[in-house]
C-alpha positions, -999 to +999 in steps of 0.1 A: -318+039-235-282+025-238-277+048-265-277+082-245-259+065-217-230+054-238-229+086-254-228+102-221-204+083-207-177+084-242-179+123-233-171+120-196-142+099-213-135+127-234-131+150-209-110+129-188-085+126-219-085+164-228-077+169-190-048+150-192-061+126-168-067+095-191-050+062-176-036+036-200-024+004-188+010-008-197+011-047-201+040-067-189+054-102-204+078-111-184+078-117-139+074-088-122+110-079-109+137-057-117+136-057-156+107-064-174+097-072-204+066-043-221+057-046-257+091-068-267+111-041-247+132-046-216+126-015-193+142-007-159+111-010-135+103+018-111+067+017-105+063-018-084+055-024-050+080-052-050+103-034-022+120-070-015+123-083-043+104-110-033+076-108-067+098-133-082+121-150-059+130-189-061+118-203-031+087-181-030+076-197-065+085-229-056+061-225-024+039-216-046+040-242-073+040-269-048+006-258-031-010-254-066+002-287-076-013-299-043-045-281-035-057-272-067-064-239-080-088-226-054-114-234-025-143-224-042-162-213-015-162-186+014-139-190+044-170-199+065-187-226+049-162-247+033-131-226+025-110-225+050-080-242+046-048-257+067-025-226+050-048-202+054-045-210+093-011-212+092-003-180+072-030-161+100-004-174+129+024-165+111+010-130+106+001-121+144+036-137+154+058-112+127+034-083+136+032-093+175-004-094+177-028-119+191-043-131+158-051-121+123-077-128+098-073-130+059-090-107+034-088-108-005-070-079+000-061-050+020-088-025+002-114-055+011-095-054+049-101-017+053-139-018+036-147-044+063-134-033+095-150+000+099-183-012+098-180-043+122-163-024+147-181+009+149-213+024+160-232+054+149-223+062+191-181+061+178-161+081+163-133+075+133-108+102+137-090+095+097-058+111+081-065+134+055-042+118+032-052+081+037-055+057+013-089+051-006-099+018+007-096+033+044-118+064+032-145+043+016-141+022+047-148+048+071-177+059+049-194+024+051-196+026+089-223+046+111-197+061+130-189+097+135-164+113+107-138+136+121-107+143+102-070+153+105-039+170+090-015+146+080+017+151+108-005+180+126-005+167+162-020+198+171-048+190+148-050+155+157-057+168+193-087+189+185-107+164+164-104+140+194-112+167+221-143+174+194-150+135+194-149+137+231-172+170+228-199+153+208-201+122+236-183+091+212-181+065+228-152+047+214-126+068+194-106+054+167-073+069+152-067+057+119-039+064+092-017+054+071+020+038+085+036+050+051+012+072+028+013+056-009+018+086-029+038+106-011+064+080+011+054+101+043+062+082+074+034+092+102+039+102+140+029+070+152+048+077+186+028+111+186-004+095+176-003+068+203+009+096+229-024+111+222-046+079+214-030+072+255-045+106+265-074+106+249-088+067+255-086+060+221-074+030+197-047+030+167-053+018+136-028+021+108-026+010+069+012-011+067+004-019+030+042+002+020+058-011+052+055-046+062+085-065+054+110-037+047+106-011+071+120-016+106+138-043+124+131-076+104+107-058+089+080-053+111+069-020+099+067+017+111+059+009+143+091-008+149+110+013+127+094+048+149+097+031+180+056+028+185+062-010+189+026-024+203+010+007+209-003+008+178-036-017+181-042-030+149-029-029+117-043-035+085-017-047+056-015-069+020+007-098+007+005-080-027+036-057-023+065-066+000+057-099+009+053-117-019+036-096-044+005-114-053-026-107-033-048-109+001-050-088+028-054-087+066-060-074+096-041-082+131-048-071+162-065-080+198-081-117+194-117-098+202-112-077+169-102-107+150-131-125+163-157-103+161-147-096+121-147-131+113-187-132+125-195-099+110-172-088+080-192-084+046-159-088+027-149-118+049-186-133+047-192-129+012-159-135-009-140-168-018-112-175+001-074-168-012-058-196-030-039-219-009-007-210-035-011-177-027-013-185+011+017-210+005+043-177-010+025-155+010+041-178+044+077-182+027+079-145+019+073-135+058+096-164+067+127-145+043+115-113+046+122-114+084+157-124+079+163-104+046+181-079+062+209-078+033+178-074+012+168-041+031+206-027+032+202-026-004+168-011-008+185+018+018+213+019-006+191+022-038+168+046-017+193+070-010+215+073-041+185+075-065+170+108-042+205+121-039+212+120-076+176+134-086+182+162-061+213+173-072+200+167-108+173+197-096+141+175-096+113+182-072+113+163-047+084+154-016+112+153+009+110+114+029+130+083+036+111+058+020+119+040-011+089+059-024+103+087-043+073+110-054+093+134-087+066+164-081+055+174-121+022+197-104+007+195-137-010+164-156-002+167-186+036+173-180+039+143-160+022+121-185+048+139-210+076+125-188+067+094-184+061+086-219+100+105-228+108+077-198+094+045-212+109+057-245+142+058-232+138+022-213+124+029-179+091+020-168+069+046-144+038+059-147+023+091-142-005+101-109-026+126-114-063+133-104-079+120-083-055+092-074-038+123-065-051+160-055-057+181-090-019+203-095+002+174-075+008+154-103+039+132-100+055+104-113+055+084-085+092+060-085+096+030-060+129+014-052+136-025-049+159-041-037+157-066-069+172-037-087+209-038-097+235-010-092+233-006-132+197-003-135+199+027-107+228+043-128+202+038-161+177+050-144+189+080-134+204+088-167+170+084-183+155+109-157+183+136-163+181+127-201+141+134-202+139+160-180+164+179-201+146+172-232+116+182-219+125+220-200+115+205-167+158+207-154 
């Protein structure tokens, strides 16, 4: 029976391939920071989540290193029965007092944070009102949960407004808003002041996905609500340890101390998966602790940010307009944008091509991310390359 099934699937494979949709994995040798090492090559890194810096930083190792050398390797357990440690505790508080929130709770990561909450919160007598352009782990989320499904355009307040008066319409409950604070593959910031104006009129709660904000966005930091000016109207966010702050892994969720509460008794990802490392819990802690005060760190990133879009621009790229250091170079079609960034990796500058369905079928991109552990020389590299390779290839 395995033999049809294989078969089956090498042709799905196939097809994938002659789409131009086949993803290869490029493997690194060296820490993840501004230069790294692929295949004995150093290349000029543009597709990490490492806004900060932070992947690699000194004292964050060291915090590391020390808890490993302590605590071992791992708890070995679930939080519940015998895996919860001192750090975890300690890196839960330090969360809700960066984020302002009563309490947070610890995930393996943010996709296990978003696949959890839906379902503990929500009823099939609720309603999930869900940006149309938010991240996976939020829509498979939403799908776990009974609750109603009602979706919006991404920045359409006017849209937003008549999926909660149809919520409303169809007797929810409880409404929940949920969306991104930064959408991944396009660097959009969302209307959270808008949102919340309408979560207010509506008697409904804000949820929003911080995993590309949270440490570099806002005062010290805090995110797209602080950076927007939605401060603690939004009412809970969701967010990871594996970009900004620190670069490794784990999730969470912080919010009201009921929320937090309830999805420590009822979470499946909580209830059922080992506990984080207590090294990772360790950098996780002294990332938050310099990412709050890293605003030299930040000026850079802005610095990088807005050269490297300028210079692009000018250059005649297409660009998803935005203010992020997510900068989305629009290629539309697959194949194209694999073509560029191979011509990009061959001239010493690591990205990597999105197509579908990480993205929708003719937005395919090369998606390039700024960090602040880049130098003013790898920006002027980088930018040659781009120029270079889009030249070579008839795209400018």
């Amino acid at each position: 029976m395995m033999d049809g099934f294989a078969q089956h699937l090498s042709q799905t494979l196939d097809g994938i391939r002659d789409e131009g949709l086949f993803k290869s994995e490029m493997v690194i040798g060296s820490a993840q920071k501004g230069e790294v090492t692929v295949g004995g090559r150093t290349m000029v890194n543009l597709c990490a989540n490492n806004y900060l810096g932070l992947a690699n930083d000194p004292e964050v190792v060291e915090a590391s290193v020390r808890a490993l050398e302590k605590y071992g390797s791992g708890m070995a357990s679930v939080r519940f029965i015998c895996g919860t440690h001192e750090l975890h505790k300690e890196l839960e508080r330090t969360v809700a007092r960066y984020l302002e929130k009563d309490d947070a709770i610890l995930f393996g990561s943010c996709f296990d944070a978003n696949g959890g909450i839906f379902e503990t919160l929500l009823g099939p007598e609720d309603a999930v009102i869900s940006d149309t352009l938010n991240h996976a782990s939020i829509i498979d989320g939403v799908r776990l949960s009974k609750a109603r499904r009602y979706r919006f355009h991404t920045s359409d307040m006017d849209d937003l407004r008549l999926q909660l008066q149809a919520a409303d319409d169809d007797g929810a409950r409880f409404k929940l808003i949920v969306t991104d604070g930064v959408f991944s593959m396009d660097g959009y910031i969302a209307r959270l002041p808008e949102i919340c104006d309408l979560a207010e009129d509506y008697k409904a709660a804000v949820l929003i996905d911080e995993c590309h904000a949270t440490g570099h966005l806002g005062e010290k930091g805090r995110g797209t609500p602080a950076l927007t000016g939605a401060g603690n109207r939004v009412d809970i966010i969701s967010g990871t340890f594996g970009k900004t702050l620190g670069g490794a892994m784990g999730g969470f969720i912080a919010g009201p101390q009921p929320v937090v509460d309830l999805l420590r008794q009822r979470a499946r990802p909580y209830l059922f998966s080992n506990a984080l490392p207590p090294s990772v819990a360790a950098g996780a802690i002294k990332a938050i602790e310099i990412a709050e005060k890293a605003d030299d760190r930040r000026a850079t990133l802005d610095r990088h940010t807005k050269r490297f879009r300028s210079a692009l621009a000018d250059a005649g790229f297409d660009l998803l307009p935005g203010e992020t250091p997510i900068i989305p170079v629009m290629l539309h079609d697959a194949v194209k944008a694999q073509g560029m960034a191979r011509a990009l990796q061959d001239k010493g500058v690591l990205v990597s091509a999105f197509s579908f369905p990480v993205v929708p079928k003719g937005k395919a991109r090369i998606r390039t991310q700024m960090s602040a552990g880049l130098s003013d020389d790898n920006i002027s590299f980088a930018i040659d390359a781009f120029i270079g390779a889009g030249k070579d290839l008839g795209i400018i």
